[in-house]
Chimera marker file (.cmm) of the C-alpha trace (Angstrom):
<marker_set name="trace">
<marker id="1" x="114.536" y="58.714" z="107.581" r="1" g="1" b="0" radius="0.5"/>
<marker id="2" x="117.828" y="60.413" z="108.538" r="1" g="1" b="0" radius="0.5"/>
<marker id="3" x="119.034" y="63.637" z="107.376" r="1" g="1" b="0" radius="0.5"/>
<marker id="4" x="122.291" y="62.736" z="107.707" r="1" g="1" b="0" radius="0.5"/>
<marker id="5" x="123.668" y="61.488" z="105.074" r="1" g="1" b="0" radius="0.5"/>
<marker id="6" x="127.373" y="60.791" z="103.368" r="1" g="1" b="0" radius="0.5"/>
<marker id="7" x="128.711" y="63.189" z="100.656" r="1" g="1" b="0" radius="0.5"/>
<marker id="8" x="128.535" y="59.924" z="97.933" r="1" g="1" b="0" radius="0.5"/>
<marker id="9" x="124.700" y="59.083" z="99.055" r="1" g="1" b="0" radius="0.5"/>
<marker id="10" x="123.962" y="62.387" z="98.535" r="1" g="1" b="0" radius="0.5"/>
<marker id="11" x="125.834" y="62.855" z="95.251" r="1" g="1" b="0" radius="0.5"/>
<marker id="12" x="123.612" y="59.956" z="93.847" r="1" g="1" b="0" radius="0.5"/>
<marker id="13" x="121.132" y="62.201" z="93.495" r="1" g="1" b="0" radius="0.5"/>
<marker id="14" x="122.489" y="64.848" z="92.126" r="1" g="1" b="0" radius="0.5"/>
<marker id="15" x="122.122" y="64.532" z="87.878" r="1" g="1" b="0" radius="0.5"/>
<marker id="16" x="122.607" y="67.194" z="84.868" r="1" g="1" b="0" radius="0.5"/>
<marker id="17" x="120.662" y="70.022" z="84.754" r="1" g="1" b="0" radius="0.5"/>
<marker id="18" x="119.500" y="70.253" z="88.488" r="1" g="1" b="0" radius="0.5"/>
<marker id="19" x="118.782" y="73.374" z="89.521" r="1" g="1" b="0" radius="0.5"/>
<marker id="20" x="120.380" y="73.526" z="93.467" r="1" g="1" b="0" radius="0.5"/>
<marker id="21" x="119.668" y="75.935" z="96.297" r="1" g="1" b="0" radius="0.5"/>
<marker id="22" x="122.991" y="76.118" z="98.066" r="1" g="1" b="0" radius="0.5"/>
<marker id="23" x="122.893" y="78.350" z="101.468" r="1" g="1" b="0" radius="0.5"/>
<marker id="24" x="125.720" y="79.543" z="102.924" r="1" g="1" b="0" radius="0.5"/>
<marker id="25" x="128.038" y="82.999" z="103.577" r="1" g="1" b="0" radius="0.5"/>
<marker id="26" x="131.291" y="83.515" z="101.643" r="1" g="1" b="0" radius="0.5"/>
<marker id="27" x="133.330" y="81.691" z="103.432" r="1" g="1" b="0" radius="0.5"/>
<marker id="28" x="131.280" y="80.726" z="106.108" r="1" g="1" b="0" radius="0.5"/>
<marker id="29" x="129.021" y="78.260" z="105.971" r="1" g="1" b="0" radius="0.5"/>
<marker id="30" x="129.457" y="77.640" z="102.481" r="1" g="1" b="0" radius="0.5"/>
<marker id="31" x="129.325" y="73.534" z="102.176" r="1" g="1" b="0" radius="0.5"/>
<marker id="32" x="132.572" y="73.457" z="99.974" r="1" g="1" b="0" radius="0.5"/>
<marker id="33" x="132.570" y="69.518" z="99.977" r="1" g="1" b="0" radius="0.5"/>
<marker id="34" x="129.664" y="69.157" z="98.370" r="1" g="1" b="0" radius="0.5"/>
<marker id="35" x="130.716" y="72.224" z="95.439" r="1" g="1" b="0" radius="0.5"/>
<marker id="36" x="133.967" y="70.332" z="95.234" r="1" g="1" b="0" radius="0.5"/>
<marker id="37" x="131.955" y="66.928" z="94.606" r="1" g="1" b="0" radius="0.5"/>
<marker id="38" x="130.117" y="68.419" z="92.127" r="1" g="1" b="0" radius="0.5"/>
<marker id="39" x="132.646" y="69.468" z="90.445" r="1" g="1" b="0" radius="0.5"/>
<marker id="40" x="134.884" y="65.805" z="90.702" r="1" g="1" b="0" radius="0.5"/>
<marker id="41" x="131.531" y="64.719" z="89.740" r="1" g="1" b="0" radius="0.5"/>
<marker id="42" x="131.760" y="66.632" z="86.532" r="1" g="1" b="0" radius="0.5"/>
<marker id="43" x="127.996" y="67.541" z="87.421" r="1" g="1" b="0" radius="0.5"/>
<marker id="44" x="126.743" y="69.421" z="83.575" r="1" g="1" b="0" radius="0.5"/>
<marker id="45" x="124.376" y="72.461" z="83.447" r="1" g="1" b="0" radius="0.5"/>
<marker id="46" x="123.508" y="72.476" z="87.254" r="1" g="1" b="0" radius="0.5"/>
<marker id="47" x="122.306" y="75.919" z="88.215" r="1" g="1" b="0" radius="0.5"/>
<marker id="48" x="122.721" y="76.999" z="91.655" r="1" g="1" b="0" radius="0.5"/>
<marker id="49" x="121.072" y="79.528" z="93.949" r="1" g="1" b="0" radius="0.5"/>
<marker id="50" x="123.655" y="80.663" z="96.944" r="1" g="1" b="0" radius="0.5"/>
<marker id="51" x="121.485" y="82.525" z="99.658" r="1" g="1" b="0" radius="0.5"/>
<link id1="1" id2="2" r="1" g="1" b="0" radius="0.2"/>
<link id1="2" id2="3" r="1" g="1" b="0" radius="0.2"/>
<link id1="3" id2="4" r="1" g="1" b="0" radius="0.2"/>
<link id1="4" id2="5" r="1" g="1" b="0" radius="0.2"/>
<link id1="5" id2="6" r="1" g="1" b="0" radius="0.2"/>
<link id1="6" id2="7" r="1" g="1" b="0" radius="0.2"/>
<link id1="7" id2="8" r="1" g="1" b="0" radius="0.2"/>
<link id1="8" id2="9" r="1" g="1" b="0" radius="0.2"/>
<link id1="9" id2="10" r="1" g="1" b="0" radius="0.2"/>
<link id1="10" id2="11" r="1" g="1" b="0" radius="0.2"/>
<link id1="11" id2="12" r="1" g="1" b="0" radius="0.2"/>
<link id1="12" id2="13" r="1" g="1" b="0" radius="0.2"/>
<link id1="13" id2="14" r="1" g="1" b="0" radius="0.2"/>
<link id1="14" id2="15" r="1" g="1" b="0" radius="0.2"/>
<link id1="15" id2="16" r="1" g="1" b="0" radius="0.2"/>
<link id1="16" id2="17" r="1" g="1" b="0" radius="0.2"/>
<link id1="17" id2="18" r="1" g="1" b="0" radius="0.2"/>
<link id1="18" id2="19" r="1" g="1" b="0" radius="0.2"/>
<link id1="19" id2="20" r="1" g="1" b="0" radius="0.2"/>
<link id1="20" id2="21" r="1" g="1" b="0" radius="0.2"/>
<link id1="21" id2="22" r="1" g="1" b="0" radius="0.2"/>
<link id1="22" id2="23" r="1" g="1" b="0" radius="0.2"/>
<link id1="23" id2="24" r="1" g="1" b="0" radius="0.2"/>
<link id1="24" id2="25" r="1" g="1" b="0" radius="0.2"/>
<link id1="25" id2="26" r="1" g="1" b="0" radius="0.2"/>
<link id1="26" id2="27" r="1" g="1" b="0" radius="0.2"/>
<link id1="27" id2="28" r="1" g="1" b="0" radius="0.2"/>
<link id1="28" id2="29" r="1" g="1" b="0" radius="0.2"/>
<link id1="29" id2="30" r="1" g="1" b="0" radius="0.2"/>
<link id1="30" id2="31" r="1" g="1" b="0" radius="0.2"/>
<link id1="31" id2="32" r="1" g="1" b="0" radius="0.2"/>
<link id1="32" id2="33" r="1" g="1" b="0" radius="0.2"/>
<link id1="33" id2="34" r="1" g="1" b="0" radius="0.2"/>
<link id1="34" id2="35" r="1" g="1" b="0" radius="0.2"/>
<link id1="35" id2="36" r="1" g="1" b="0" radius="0.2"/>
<link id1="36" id2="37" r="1" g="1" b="0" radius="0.2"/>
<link id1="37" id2="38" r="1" g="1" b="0" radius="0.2"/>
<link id1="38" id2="39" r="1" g="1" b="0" radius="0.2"/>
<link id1="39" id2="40" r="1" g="1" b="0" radius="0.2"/>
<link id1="40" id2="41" r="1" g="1" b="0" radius="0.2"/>
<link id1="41" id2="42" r="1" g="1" b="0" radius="0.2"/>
<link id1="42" id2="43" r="1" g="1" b="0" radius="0.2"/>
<link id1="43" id2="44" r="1" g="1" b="0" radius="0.2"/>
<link id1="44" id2="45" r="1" g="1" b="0" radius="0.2"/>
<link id1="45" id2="46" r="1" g="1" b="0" radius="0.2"/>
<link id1="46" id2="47" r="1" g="1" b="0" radius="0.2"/>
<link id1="47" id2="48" r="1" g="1" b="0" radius="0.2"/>
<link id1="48" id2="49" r="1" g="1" b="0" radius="0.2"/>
<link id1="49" id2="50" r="1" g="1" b="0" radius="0.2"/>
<link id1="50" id2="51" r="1" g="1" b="0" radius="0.2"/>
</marker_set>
């Protein structure tokens, strides 16, 4: 199984209420396609932890 994977394959996955761990430094790092999917997404009640 690949790792890889497209933003919309892994957006599939992602429903209401998830709790995420997102990992990443300020600017740096930070995966801002996938926070600005969620947020196209309309993703409700997600709770994320940024390490």
């Amino acid at each position: 199984m690949s790792k890889i994977t497209t933003i919309e394959q892994a957006m599939r996955n992602i429903e209401d209420g998830m709790t995420l761990m997102i990992a990443g430094f300020l600017a740096v790092g930070t995966p801002e396609v996938l926070v600005d999917a969620l947020v196209v997404q309309g993703t409700k009640a997600a709770y994320g932890y940024c390490q």
